[in-house]
C-alpha atoms as one frame of an Amber mdcrd trajectory, in Angstrom:
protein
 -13.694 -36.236 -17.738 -10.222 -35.485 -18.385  -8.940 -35.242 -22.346  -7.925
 -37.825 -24.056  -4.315 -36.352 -24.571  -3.735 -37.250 -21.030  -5.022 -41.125
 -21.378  -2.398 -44.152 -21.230  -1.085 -45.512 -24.334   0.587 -48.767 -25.507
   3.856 -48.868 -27.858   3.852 -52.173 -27.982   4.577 -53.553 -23.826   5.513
 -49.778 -23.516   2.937 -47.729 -21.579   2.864 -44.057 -22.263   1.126 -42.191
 -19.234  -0.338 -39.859 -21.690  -0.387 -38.860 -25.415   2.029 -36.035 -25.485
   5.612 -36.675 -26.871   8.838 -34.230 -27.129   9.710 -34.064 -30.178  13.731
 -35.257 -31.180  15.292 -32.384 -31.642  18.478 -31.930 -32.964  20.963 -29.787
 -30.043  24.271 -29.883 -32.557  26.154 -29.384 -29.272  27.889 -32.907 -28.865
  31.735 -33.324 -29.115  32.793 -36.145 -31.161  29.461 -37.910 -31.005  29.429
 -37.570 -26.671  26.728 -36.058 -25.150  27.932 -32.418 -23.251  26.978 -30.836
 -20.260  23.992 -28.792 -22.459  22.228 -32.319 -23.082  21.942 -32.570 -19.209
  20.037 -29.897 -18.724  18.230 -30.253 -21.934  16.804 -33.624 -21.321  16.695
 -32.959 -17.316  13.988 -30.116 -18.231  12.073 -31.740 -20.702  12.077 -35.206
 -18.179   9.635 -33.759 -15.960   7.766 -31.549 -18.617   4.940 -34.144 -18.062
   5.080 -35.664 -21.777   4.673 -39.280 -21.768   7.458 -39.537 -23.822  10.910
 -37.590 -24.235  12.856 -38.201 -27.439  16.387 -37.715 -27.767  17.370 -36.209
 -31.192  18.313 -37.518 -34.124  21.439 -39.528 -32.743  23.907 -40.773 -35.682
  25.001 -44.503 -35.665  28.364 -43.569 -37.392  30.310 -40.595 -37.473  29.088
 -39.955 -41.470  25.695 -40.133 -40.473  26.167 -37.091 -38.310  24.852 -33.823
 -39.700  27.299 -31.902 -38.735  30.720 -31.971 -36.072  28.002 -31.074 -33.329
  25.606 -33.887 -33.949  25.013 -37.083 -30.866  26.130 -39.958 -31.946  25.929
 -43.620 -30.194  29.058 -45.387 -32.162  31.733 -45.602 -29.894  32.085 -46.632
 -25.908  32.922 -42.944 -25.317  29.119 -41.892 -26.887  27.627 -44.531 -24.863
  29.405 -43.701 -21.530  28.366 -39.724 -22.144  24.723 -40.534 -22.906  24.172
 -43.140 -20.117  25.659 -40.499 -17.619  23.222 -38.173 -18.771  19.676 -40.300
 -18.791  20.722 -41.512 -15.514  20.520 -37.587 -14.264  17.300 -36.996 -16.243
  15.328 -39.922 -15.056  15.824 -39.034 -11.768  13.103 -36.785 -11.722  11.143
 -37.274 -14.626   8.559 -39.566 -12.797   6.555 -41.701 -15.038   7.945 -40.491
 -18.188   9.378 -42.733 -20.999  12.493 -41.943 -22.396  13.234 -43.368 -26.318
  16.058 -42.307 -28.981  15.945 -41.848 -32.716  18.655 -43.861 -34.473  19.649
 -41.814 -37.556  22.037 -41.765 -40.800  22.209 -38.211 -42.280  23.324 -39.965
 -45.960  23.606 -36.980 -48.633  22.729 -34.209 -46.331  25.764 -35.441 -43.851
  28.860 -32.954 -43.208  27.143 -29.733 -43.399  28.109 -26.403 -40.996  26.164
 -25.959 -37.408  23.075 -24.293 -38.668  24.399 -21.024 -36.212  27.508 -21.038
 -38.089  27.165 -18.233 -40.390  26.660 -19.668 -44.011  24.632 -22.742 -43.888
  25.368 -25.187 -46.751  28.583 -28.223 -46.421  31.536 -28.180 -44.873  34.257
 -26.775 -46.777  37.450 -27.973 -47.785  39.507 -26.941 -44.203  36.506 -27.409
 -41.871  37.214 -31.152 -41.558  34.626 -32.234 -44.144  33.846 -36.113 -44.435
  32.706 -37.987 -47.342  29.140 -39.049 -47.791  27.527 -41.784 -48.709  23.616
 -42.471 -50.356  21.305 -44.656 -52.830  22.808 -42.445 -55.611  25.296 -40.224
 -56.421  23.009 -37.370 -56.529  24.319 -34.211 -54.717  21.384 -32.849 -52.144
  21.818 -29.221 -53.834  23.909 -27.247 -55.914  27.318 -26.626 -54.007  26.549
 -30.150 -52.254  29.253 -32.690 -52.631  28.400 -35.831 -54.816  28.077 -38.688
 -52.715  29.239 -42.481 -52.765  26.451 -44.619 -53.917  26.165 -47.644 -51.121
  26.736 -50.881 -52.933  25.891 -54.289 -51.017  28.664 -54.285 -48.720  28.459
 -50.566 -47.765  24.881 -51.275 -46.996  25.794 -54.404 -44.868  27.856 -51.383
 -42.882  25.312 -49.375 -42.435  22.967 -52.102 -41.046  25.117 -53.141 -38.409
  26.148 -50.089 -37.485  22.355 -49.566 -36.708  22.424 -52.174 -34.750  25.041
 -51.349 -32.762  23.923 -48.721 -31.805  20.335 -50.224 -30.889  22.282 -52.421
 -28.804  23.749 -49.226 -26.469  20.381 -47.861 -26.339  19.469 -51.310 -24.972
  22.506 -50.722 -21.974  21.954 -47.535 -21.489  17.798 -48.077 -20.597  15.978
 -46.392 -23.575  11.916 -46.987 -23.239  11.624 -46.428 -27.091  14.215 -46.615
 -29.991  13.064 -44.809 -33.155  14.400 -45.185 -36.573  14.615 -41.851 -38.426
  13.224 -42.145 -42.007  12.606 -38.791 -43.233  13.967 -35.116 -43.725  15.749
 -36.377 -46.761  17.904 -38.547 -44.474  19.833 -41.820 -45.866  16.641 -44.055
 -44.962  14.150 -41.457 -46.843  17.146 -41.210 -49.545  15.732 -44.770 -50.318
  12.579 -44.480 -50.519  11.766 -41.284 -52.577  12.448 -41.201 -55.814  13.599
 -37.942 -56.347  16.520 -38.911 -54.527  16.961 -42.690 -55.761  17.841 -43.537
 -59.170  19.252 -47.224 -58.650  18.561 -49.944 -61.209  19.116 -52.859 -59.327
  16.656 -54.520 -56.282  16.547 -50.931 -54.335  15.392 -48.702 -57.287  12.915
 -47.964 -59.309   9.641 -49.861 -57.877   7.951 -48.301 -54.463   9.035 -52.122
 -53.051  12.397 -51.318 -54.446  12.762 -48.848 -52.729  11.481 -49.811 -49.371
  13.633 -52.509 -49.828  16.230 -51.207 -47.688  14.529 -49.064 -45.153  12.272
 -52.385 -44.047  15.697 -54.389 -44.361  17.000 -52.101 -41.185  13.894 -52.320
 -39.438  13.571 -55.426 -39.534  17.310 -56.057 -38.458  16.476 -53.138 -35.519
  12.840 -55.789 -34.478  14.950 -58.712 -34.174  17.662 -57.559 -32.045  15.759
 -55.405 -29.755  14.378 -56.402 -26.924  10.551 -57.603 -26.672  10.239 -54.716
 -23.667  11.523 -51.824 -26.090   8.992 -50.441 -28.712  10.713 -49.632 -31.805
   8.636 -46.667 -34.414   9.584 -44.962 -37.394   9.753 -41.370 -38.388   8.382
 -41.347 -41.622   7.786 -38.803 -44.882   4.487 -38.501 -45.464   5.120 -36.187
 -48.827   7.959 -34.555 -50.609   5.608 -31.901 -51.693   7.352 -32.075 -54.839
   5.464 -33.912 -58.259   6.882 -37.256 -58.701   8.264 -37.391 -55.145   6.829
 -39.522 -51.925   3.055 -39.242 -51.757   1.118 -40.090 -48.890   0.066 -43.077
 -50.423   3.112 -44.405 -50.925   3.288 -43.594 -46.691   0.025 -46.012 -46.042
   2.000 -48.853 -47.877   4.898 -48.303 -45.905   3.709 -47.803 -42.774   1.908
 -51.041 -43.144   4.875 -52.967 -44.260   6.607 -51.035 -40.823   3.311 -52.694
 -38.902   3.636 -55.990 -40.309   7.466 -56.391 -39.330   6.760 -55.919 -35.531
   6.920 -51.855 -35.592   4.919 -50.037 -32.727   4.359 -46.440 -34.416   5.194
 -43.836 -37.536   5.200 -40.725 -36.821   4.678 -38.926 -39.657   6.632 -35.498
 -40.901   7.600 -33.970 -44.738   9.725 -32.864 -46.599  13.296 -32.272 -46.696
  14.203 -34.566 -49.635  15.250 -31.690 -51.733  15.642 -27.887 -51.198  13.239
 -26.445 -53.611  10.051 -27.743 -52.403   6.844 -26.165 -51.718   5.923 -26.936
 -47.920   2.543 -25.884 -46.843   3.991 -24.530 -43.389   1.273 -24.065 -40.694
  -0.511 -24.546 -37.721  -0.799 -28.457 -37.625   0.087 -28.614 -41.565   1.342
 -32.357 -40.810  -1.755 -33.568 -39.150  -3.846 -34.578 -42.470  -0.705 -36.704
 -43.102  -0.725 -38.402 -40.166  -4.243 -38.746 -40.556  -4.212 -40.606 -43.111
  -1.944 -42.776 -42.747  -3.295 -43.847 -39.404  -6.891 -44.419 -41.063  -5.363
 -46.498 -43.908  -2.880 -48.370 -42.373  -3.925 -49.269 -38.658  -0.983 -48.283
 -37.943  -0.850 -46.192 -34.594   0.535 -42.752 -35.336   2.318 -39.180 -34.222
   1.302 -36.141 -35.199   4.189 -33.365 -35.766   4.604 -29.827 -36.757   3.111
 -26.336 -35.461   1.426 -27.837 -32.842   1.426 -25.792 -29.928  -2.448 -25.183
 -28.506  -3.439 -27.126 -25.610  -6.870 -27.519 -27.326  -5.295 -28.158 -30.399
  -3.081 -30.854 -29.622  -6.244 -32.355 -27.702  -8.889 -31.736 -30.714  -6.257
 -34.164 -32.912  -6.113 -37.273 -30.111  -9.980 -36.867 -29.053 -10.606 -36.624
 -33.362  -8.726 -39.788 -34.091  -6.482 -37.964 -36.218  -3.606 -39.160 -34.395
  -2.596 -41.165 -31.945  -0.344 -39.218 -30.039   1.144 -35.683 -30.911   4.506
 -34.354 -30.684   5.699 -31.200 -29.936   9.365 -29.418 -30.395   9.360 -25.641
 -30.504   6.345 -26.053 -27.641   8.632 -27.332 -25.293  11.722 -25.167 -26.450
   9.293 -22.158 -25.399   7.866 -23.682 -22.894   9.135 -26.191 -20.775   6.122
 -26.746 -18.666   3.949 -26.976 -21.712   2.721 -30.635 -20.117   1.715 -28.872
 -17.060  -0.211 -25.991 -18.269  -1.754 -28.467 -20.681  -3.056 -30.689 -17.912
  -4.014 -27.293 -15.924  -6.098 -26.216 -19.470  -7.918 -29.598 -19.789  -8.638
 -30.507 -16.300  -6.298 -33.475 -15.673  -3.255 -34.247 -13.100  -0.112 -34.943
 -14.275   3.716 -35.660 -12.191   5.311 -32.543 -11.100   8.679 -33.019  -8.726
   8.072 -32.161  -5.210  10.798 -29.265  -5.443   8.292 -27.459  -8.108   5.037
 -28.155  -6.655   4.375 -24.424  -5.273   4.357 -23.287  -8.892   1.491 -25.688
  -9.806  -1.900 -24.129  -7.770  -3.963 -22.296 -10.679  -1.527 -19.622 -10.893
  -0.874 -19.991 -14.317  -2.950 -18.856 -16.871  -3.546 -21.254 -19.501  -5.263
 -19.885 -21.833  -2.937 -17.926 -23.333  -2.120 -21.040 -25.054  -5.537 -22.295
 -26.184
């Protein structure tokens, strides 16, 4: 009987043809917010990788929610035009794999160098830095720029420029839209509060805080199409005292579920530089865990998870729903394939690549 990584799952009216997801990975190699010639082939490759799903990194919804100058965005005709040229080439022969893009607002950590760049750290005074915005006007680090604290109508800006931009995903044919809420991003800004020191209806209290985040979701439910699942990357710890516990990512990952959300998937960190981070093989997975058991909410495992067996050992566990992978696939594009060839299951290959597929690979070097 084949694993249960490689059984269908529902987002919502989405069906996944199996439980393996590309991670969103960040490709800093868009110009002005247009997707290049390198997401083509990016996207192309991981299309027929045989995940279920392929996500699109982090894509900003204005240009001061980018990361850096090389960040996707999906704010202007120009962004969508560049993007929808480029799904229409990777679809083509990705087979039955879903495609879905994660919606994101950099806040604080926003106009900062290309992490190749040399120095790492924000742009500098003649590299064409931008001001940033956030709950609080608490730089992310030392050196960091202080940012604008969002008042109501700068937060009125930032929800419709989310949904603007879920409304290009919509033309463009995304599967899955994902709202990024963690890596001590604008959303996550909100809800941790080593980050946000407001005093007015989005400080202080956990619902304070989640205030926001929910308030974008929710917007994001309501204009989306019933036929496109919409999740949430979510923190499931700061791993700092007195930041975001994992508790406090059951309550929101239920409040997620109860507004019409399909999936978390749940990550750490990033909130502030100086944390601890237990970095390991599956060192997420006890996070998602949770969350999933205490919630009902289904989930994504993420981080160091590159075994065949175990990515399988934390579907067939319950530990997770699904599990995404992102330096997997970056070393191995055919991870899908030699996954399927590990635990005895079938999966889409294009006809153009089928000689590579008898048991000529050996799997278990990955097991």
């Amino acid at each position: 009987m084949p694993s249960p990584l490689f059984s269908p799952l529902h987002l919502g009216s989405v069906e996944l043809p199996n439980r393996i997801v590309v991670s969103p990975m960040c490709q800093y190699s868009a110009e002005n917010g247009s997707a290049t010639d390198w997401h083509i082939q990016h996207l192309s490759s991981l299309g027929f990788s045989a995940a279920g799903l392929v996500m699109v990194e982090a894509t900003a919804v204005e240009p001061r929610g980018r990361i850096s100058h090389g960040c996707l965005g999906l704010y202007s005709d120009d962004n969508e035009s560049a993007l929808s040229h480029v799904m229409a080439i990777a679809r083509r022969a990705a087979g039955p794999a879903r495609f879905g893009i994660q919606l994101a607002h950099a806040g604080r950590k926003a106009s900062a160098r290309l992490p190749w760049a040399g120095r790492p750290g924000p742009l500098a005074a003649g590299e064409n830095p931008w001001t940033t915005v956030a709950p609080s006007p608490l730089p992310f680090d030392e050196g960091w720029p202080v940012p604008q604290a969002l008042d109501e109508t700068g937060m009125q800006a930032v929800v419709a420029a989310f949904l603007a931009a879920a409304e290009r995903a919509a033309r463009i044919g995304f599967d899955v839209v994902e709202l990024h809420g963690a890596h001590g991003y604008l959303m996550h800004e909100f809800l941790s509060p080593l980050s946000n020191r407001r005093t007015d209806d989005y400080g202080g209290t956990l619902e304070n805080r989640m205030r926001f985040p929910l308030a974008v979701a929710d917007a994001l439910r309501r204009a989306l199409p019933p036929g496109i699942a919409l999740g949430a990357r979510i923190t499931g710890s700061d791993w700092v005292e007195g930041g975001w516990s994992v508790e406090d990512a059951v309550v929101f990952a239920g409040e997620l579920r109860r507004l019409g959300l399909s999936y978390v998937c749940v990550s750490s960190g990033g909130a502030v530089p100086h944390a601890s981070i237990p970095s390991g093989p599956g060192y997420q997975v006890g996070l998602a865990a949770a969350v999933k058991a205490k919630s009902g909410m289904l989930t994504r495992a993420v981080g160091l998870i590159t075994g065949f067996d175990q990515a399988a050992a934390i579907v067939a566990d319950g530990k997770a729903d699904m599990v995404a992978l992102a330096r997997g696939f970056l070393d191995d594009p055919r991870w899908g394939w030699h996954a399927a060839d590990r635990l005895g299951a079938s999966t889409h290959c294009p006809p153009q690549y089928r000689r590579a597929r008898p048991p000529l690979w050996k799997a278990g070097r990955h097991g």
